[in-house]
Each structure stands twice: as C-alpha cells, then as structure tokens.
C-alpha positions as a Markdown table, in Angstrom:
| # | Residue | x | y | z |
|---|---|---|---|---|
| 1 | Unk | 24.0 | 6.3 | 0.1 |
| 2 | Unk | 26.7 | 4.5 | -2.3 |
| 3 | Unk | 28.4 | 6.5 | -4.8 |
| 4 | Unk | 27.0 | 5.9 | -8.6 |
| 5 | Unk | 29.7 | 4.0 | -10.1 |
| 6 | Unk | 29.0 | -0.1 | -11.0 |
| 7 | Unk | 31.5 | -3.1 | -10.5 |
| 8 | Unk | 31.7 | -4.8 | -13.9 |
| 9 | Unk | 29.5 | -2.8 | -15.9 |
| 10 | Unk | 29.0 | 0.5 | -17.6 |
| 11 | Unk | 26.8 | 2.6 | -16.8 |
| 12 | Unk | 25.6 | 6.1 | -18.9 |
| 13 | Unk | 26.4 | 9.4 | -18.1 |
| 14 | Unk | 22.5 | 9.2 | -17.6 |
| 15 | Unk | 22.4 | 7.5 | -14.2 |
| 16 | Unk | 25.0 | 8.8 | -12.7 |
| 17 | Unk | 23.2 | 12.3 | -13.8 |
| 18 | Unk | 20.2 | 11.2 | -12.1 |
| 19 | Unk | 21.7 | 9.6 | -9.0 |
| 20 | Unk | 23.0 | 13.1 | -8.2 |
| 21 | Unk | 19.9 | 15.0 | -7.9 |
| 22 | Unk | 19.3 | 12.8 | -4.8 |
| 23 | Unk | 20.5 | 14.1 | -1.4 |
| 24 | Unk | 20.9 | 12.4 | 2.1 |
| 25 | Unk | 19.2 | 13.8 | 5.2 |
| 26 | Unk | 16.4 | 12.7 | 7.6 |
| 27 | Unk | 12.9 | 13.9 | 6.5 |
| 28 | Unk | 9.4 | 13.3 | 7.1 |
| 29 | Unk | 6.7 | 11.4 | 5.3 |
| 30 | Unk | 3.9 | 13.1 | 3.1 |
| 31 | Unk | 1.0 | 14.5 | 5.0 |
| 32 | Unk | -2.3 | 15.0 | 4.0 |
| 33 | Unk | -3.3 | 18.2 | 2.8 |
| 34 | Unk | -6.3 | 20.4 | 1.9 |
| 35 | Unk | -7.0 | 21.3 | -1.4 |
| 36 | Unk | -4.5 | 22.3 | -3.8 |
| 37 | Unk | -3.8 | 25.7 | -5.0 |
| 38 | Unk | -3.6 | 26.1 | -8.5 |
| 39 | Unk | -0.8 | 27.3 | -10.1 |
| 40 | Unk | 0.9 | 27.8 | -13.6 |
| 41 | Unk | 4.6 | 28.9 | -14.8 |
| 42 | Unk | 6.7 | 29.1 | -17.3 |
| 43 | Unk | 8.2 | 25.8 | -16.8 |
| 44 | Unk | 5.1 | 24.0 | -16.4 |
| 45 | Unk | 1.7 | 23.4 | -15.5 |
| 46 | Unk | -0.5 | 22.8 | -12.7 |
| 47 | Unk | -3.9 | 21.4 | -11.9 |
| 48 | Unk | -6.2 | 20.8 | -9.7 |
| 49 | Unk | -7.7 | 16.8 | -9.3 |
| 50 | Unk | -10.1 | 15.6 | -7.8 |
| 51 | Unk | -9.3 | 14.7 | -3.8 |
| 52 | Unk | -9.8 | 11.6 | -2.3 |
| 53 | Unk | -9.6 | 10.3 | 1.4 |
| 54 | Unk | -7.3 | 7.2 | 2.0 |
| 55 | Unk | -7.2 | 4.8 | 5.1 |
| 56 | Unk | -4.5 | 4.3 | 7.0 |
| 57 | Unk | -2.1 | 1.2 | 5.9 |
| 58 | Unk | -1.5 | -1.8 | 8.3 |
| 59 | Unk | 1.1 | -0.6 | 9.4 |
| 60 | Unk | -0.3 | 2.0 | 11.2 |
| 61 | Unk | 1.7 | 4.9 | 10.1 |
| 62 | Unk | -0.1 | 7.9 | 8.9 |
| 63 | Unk | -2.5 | 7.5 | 5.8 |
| 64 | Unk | -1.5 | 8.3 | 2.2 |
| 65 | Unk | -1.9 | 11.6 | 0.6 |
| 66 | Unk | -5.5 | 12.7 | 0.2 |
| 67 | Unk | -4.9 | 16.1 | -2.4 |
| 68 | Unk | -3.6 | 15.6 | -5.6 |
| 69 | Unk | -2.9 | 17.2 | -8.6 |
| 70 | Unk | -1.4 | 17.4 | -11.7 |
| 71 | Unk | 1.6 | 18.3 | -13.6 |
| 72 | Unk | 2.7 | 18.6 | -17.4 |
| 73 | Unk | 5.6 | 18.9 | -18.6 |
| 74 | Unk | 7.3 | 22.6 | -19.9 |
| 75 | Unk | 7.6 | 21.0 | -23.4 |
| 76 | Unk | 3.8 | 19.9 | -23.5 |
| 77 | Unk | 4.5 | 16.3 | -23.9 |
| 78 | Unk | 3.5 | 14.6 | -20.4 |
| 79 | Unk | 1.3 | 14.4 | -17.9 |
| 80 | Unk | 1.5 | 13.2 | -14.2 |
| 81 | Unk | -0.2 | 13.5 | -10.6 |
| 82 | Unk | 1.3 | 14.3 | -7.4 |
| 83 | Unk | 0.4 | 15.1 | -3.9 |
| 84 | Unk | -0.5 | 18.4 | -3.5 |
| 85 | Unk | 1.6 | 18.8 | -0.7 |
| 86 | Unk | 4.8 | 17.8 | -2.7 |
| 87 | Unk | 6.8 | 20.3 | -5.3 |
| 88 | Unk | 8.0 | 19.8 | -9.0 |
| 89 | Unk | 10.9 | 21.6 | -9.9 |
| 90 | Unk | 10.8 | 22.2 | -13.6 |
| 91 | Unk | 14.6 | 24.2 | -14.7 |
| 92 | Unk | 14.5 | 24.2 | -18.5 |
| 93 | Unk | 17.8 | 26.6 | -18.1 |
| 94 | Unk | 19.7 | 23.5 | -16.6 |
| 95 | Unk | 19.0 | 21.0 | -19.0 |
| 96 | Unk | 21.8 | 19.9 | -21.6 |
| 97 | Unk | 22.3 | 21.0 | -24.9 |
| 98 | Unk | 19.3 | 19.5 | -27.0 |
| 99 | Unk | 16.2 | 19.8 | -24.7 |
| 100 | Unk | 14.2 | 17.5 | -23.2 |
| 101 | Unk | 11.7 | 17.4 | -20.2 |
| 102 | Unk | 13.3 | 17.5 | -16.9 |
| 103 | Unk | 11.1 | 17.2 | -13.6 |
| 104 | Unk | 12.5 | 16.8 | -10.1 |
| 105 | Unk | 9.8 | 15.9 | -7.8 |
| 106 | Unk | 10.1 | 16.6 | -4.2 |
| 107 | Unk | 8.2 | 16.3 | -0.6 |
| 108 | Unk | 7.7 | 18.7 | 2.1 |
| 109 | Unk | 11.2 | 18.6 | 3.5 |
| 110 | Unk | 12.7 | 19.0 | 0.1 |
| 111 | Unk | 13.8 | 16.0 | -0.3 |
| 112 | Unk | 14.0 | 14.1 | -3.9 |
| 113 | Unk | 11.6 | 10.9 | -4.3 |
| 114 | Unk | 11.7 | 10.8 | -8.1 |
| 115 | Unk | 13.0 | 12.3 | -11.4 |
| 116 | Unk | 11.2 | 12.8 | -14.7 |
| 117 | Unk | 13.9 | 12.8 | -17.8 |
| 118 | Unk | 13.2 | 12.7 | -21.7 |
| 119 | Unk | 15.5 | 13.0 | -24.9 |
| 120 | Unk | 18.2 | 11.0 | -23.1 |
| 121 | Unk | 21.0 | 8.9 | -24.6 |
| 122 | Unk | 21.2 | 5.7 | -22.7 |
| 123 | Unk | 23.3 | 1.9 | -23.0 |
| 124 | Unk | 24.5 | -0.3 | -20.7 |
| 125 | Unk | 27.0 | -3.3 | -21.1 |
| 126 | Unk | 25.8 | -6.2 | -18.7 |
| 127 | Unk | 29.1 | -7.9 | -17.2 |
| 128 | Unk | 27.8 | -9.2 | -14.3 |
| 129 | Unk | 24.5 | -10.6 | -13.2 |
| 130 | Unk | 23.4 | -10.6 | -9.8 |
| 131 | Unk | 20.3 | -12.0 | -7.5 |
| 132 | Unk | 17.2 | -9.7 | -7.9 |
| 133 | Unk | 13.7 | -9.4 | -6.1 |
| 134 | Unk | 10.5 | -7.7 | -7.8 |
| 135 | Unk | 8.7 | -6.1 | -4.9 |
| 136 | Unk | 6.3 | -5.0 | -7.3 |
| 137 | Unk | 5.2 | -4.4 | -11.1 |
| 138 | Unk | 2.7 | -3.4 | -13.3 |
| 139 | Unk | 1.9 | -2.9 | -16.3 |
| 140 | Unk | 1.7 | 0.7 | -18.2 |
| 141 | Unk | -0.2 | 0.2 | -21.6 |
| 142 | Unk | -0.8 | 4.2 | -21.6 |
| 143 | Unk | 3.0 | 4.5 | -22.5 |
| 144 | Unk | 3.0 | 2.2 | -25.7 |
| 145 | Unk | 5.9 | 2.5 | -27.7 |
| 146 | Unk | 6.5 | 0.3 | -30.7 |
| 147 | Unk | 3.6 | -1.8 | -29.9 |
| 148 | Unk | 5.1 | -2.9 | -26.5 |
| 149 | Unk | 4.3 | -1.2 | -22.8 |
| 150 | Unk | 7.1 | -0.3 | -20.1 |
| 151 | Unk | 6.6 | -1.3 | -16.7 |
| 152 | Unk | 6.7 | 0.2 | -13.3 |
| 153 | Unk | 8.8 | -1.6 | -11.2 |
| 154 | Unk | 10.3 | -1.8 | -8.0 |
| 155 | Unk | 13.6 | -4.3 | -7.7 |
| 156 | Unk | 16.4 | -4.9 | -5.7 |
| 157 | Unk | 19.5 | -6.4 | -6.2 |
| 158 | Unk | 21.6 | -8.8 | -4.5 |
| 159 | Unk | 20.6 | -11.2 | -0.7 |
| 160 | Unk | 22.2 | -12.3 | 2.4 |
| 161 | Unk | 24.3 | -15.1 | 0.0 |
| 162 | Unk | 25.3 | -12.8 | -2.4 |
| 163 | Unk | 25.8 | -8.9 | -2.3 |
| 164 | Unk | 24.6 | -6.6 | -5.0 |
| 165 | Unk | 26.5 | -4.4 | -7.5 |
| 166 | Unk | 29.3 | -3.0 | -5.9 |
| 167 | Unk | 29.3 | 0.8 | -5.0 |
| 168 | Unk | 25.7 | 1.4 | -6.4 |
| 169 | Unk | 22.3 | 1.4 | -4.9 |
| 170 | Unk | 20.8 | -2.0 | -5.0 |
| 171 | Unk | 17.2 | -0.9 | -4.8 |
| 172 | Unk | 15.0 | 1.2 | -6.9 |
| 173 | Unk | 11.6 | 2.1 | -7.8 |
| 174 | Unk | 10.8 | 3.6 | -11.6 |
| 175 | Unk | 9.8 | 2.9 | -15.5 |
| 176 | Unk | 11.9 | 0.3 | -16.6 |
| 177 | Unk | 11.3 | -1.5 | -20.6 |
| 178 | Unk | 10.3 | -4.8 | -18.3 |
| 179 | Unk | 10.8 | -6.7 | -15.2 |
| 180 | Unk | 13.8 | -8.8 | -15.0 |
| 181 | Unk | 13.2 | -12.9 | -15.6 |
| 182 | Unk | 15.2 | -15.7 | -15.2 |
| 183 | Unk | 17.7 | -16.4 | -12.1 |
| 184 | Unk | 19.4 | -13.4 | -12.4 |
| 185 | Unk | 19.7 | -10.0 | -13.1 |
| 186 | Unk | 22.0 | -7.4 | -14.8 |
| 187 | Unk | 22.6 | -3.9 | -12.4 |
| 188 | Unk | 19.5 | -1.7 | -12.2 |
| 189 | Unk | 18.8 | 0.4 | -15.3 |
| 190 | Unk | 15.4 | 1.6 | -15.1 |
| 191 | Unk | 14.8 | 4.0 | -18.5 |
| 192 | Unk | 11.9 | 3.3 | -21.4 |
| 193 | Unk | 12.0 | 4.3 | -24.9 |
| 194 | Unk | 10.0 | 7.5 | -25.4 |
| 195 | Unk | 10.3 | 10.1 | -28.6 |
| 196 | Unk | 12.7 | 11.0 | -29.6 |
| 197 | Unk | 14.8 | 8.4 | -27.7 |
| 198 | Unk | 14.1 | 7.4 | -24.3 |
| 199 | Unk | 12.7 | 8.6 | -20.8 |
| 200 | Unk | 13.4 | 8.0 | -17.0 |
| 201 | Unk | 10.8 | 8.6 | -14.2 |
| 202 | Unk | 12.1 | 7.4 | -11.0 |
| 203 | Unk | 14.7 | 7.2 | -8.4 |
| 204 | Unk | 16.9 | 4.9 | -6.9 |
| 205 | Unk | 16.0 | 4.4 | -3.0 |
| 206 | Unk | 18.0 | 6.2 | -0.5 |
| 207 | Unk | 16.8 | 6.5 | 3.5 |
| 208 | Unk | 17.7 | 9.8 | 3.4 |
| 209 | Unk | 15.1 | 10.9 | 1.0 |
| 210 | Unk | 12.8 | 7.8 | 1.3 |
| 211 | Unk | 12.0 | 7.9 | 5.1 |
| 212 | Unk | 10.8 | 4.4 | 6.5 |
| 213 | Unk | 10.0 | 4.3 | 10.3 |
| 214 | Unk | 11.1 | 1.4 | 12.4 |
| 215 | Unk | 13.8 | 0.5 | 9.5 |
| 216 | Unk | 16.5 | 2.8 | 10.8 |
| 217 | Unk | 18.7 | -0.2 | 12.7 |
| 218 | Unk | 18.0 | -2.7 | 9.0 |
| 219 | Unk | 20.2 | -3.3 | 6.2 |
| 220 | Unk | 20.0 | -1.4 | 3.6 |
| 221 | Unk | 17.7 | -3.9 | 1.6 |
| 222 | Unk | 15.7 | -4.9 | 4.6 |
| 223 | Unk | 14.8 | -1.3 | 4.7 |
| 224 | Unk | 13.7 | -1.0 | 1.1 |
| 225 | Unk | 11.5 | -3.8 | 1.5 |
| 226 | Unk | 9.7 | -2.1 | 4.5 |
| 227 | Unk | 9.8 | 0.6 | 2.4 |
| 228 | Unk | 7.6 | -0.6 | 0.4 |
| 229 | Unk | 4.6 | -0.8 | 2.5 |
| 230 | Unk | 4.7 | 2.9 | 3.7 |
| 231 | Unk | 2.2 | 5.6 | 2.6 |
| 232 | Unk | 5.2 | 7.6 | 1.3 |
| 233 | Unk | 6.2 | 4.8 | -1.3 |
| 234 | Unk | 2.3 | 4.1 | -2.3 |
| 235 | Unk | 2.3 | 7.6 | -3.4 |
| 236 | Unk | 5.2 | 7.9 | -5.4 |
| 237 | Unk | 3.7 | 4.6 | -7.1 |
| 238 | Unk | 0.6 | 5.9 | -7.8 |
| 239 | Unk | 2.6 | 9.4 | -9.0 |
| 240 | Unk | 4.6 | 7.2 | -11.4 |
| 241 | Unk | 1.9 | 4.8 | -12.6 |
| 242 | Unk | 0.0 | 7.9 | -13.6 |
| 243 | Unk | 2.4 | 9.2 | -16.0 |
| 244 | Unk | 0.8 | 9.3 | -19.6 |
| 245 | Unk | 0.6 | 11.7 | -22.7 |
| 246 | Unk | -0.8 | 15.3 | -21.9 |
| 247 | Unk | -2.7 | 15.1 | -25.4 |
C-alpha cells in the first residue's frame, strides 16, 4: 500500500489519520456464522438482528455473511450493522482532544475494512484532477444534512493512459458529500457533513486487508474492480449503507 501523502494537493491531517489504521497482510474473507452473541460495553453497544441466508455470488467464491448485527456508537449518536463474525473496536481513550465517535471495524483475521469518525476538521485544496471510475453509488437520504443526502461510493482514480494521484491509494469505498461528475476528478476525499462538523465511514482499499482471490497477479486497480464483486466488499457495502441515527 502507498504511503498517505498526495502529489499536488493537500490533504487533512484527517486522512492521513485514517489511512494509518489500515495494515498490510494476507487474510481471509468473511465467513458465515451462527447467531450472534450479544454483547454491551462501555464503548458501545451491541445487538442482535435478524439473520438471513445469502446465495453464493457469480463468482463462485463463498456466500456473503448470513448473521448480522448491530452497533451504536459510545456517544449514542449512530447506528450501523455488521457481520456478526466481524469486530468493532470502539477506544474513546484514544480519540483527540474534543471527542467524537471513533469505530474501527474489523474481520476475523483482524484486519481493517472500514473506519467510522465524527467531529472531524476536514479541507482539501484540489490542484490536480485526474481520470476517475464510479464502481458504484447510492444514495443515503437517512443521513440528510442541510436538506441534501451523502452518498456511498466506491471510485477509483486514474487508467492505463493516465496514472492516479501520486503516492496515495487510487481506490476507495466510503460516505462521500456526492459522486464525482464531469471528465475528471480531484484526489479521493470521502468525508460528509455530520453535527457538529463532519463524519468519515470508510476506507481506502488495500489487498492486504481487502482480500480478492484470483487478483493477486493484477494491478492494483484491476484488483479493486474485482474487488468489487466479492462477498467480502458486498458486506462492507451493506455495513456502510446501513449507517443512520440511533434515535
């Protein structure tokens, strides 16, 4: 995985903050599991969800998580689901001066596949636009700020004719305030505006954590987009996609 730092543009303390709570290492993909054990803590909350069964994909790797649950915040504020299987890691000690939820999601291995952040200070200065693909996007009207809705999306930067931002990751899944338009786009900055500033849920994709069988010999962004047809990824979509206020 590139280190954090952008070509031509800069980039909050914020990212690079969240680009180092990813680690590099093999690991497995998601299982199915049986039902989830409830649990409560200090830094957060648990619960149970209703299970359902999912077929296997096309690809005919194994099938998506079956046992969820879900997961709010230590400061009350939001809610989210997650495979039962996988962990949330909740440190209120760690966080910076001025609070803020902080959730670090992670599989069976350990390894990070996304990171829940509020009450963070964020700006960019676009210097340099590159080529950009939306693998996919939706909509998330449950997260209505200001009368307009952030998006979930999952984008890569740079082609073949034209590389990405240099020394970055050039793909990522997450919240973003919209899909890029146009031609172009600036260097990925996935973060949405959420009281009392804004919010990050996401991560940027890195084959260590974000296993994707048969890609192993690809390029980095060939990889990605295989990526995105795994089990593994549909989950974390569906995770992120579910975040929403816990009242």
């Amino acid at each position: 995985m590139r280190s954090p730092a952008v070509s031509g543009a800069v980039i909050p303390t914020a990212i690079l903050m969240a680009l180092l709570l990813a680690g590099c290492g093999p690991q497995p993909g998601p299982t199915a599991s049986p039902s989830p054990t409830v649990t409560s803590a200090a830094t957060g909350t648990t619960t149970a969800v209703p299970t359902a069964t999912v077929s296997p994909s096309a690809t005919g790797t194994a099938p998506a998580s079956a046992a969820w649950t879900s997961y709010t915040t230590a400061d009350g504020q939001l809610t989210f689901e997650h495979p039962a299987a996988w962990s949330v890691r909740d440190p209120a000690g760690e966080l910076p001066e001025g609070g803020g939820a902080f959730a670090e999601v992670t599989n069976q291995a350990g390894k990070p596949l996304a990171t829940l952040r509020t009450n963070m200070a964020t700006g960019s200065t676009c210097l340099e636009r590159f080529p950009y693909e939306v693998l996919e996007s939706e909509e998330l009207p449950l997260l209505v700020q200001g009368g307009a809705a952030p998006w979930f999306v999952f984008e890569t930067r740079g082609n073949d004719a034209a590389p990405g931002p240099a020394n970055t990751p050039a793909a990522a899944y997450g919240i973003a305030w919209a899909a890029p338009t146009g031609d172009s786009a600036c260097a990925i900055f996935h973060f949405f505006t959420w009281p009392p500033t804004a919010a990050m849920f996401g991560a940027f994709y890195n084959p260590g954590n974000n296993v994707t069988p048969g890609a192993e010999s690809l390029p980095y962004l060939e990889q990605a987009k295989k990526y995105a047809a795994t089990p593994e990824y549909q989950d974390i979509k569906r995770m992120i996609t579910s975040l929403r206020p816990a009242s």
